[in-house]
C-alpha positions as CSV (number, residue, x, y, z in Angstrom):
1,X,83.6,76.2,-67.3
2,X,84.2,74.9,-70.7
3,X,87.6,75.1,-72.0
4,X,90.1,73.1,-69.4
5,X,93.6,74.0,-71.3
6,X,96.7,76.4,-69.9
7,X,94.5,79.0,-68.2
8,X,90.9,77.3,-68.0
9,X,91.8,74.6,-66.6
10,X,93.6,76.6,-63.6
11,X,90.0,78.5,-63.2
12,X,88.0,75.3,-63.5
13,X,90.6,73.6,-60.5
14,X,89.7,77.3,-58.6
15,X,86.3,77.3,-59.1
16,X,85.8,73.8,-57.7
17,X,88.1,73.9,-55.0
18,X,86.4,77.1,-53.2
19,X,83.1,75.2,-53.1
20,X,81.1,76.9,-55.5
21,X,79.6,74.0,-57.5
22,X,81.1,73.9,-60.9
23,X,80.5,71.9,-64.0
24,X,83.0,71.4,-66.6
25,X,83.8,70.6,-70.0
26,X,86.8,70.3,-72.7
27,X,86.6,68.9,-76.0
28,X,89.6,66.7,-74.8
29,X,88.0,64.6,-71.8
30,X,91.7,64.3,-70.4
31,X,91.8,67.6,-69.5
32,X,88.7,67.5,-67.0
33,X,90.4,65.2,-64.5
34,X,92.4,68.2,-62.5
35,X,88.8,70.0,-61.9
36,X,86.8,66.7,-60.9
37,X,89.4,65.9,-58.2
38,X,89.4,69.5,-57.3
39,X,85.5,69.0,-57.2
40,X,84.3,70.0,-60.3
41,X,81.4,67.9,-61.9
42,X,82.2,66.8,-65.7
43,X,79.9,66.6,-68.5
44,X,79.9,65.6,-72.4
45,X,78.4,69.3,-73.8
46,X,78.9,72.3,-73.7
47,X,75.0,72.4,-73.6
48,X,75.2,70.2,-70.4
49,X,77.4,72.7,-69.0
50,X,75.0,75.4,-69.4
51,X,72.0,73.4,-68.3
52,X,73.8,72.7,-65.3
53,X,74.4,76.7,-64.8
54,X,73.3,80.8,-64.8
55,X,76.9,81.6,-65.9
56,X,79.6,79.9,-67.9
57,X,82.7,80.8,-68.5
58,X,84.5,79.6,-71.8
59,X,88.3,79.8,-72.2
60,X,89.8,78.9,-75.7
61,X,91.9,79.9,-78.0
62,X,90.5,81.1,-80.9
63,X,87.3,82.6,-82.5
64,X,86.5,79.1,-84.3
65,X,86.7,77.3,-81.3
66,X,84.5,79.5,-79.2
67,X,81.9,79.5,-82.6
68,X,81.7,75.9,-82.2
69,X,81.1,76.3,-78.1
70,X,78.4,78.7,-79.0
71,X,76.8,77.4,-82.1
72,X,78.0,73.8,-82.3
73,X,75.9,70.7,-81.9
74,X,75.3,70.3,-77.9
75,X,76.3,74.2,-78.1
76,X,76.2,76.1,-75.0
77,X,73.2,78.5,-76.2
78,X,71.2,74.5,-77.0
79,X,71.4,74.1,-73.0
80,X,71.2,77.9,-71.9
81,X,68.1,79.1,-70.1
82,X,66.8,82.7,-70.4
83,X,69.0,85.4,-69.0
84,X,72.1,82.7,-68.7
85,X,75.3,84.5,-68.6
86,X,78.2,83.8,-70.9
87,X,81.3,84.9,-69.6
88,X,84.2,84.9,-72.7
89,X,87.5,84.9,-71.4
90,X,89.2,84.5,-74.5
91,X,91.1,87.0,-76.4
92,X,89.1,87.8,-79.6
93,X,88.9,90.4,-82.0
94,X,86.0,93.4,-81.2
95,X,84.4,92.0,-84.5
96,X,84.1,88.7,-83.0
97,X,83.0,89.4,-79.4
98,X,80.2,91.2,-81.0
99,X,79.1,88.5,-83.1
100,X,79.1,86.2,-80.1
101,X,77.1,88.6,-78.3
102,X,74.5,89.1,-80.7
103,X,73.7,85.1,-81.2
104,X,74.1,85.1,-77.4
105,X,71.0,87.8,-77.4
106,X,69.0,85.5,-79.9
107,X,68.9,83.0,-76.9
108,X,67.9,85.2,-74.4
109,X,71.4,85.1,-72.8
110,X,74.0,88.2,-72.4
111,X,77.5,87.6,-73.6
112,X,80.4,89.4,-71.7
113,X,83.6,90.2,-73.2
114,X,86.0,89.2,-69.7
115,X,89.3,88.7,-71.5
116,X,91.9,87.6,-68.8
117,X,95.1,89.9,-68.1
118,X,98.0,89.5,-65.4
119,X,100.3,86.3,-65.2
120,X,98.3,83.1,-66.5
121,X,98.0,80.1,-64.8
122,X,100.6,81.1,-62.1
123,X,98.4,83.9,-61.0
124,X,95.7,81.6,-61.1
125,X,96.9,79.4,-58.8
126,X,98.2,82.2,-56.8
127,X,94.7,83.9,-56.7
128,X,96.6,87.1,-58.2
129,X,94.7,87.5,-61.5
């Protein structure tokens, strides 16, 4: 799970706490804390993340921010094995999502578009959404 903010860091918590084993990461370290203590491993990449994983979600807020994920230094597709999954739960524009999808391709992994609908970090919690 990289992205730990309003509604990543709700899934990261989730994640953790039902036992599957999850790795995390934010660009703000202070925002893994709720998903280690729920059980949650933290790391310092999002390339460790994926290294550590056959799926990875990534929940931020814009297009820029989930470019650097991708194609950053330490990026997610640096750590990503063939046939990784990328899971993008952020809200971006067609244009964008394919963009993502094609470098995601280039690395032998398969972007999904999985934008998130229903009542945030509430429904989260509340295993609604």
């Amino acid at each position: 799970m990289i992205g730990l903010g309003d509604l990543g860091g709700p899934i990261g918590e989730q994640l953790a706490a039902s036992g599957l084993a999850t790795t995390v990461y934010d660009a703000v370290p202070a925002a893994t804390p709720p998903a280690v203590a729920a059980g949650a491993t933290a790391v310092g990449s999002p390339a460790e993340v994926a290294a550590a994983s056959d799926i990875t979600l990534i929940c931020v807020r814009t297009a820029e921010q989930a470019a650097a994920v991708l194609r950053g230094e330490d990026s997610l597709l640096d750590g990503a094995k063939p046939g990784h999954v990328v899971g993008l739960i952020s809200t971006e524009l067609p244009d964008a999502v394919r963009e993502f999808a094609d470098l995601a391709a280039g690395h032998g992994a398969t972007l999904v578009d999985t934008p998130a609908a229903g009542t945030g970090a509430a429904g989260v919690r509340a295993h609604t959404m």
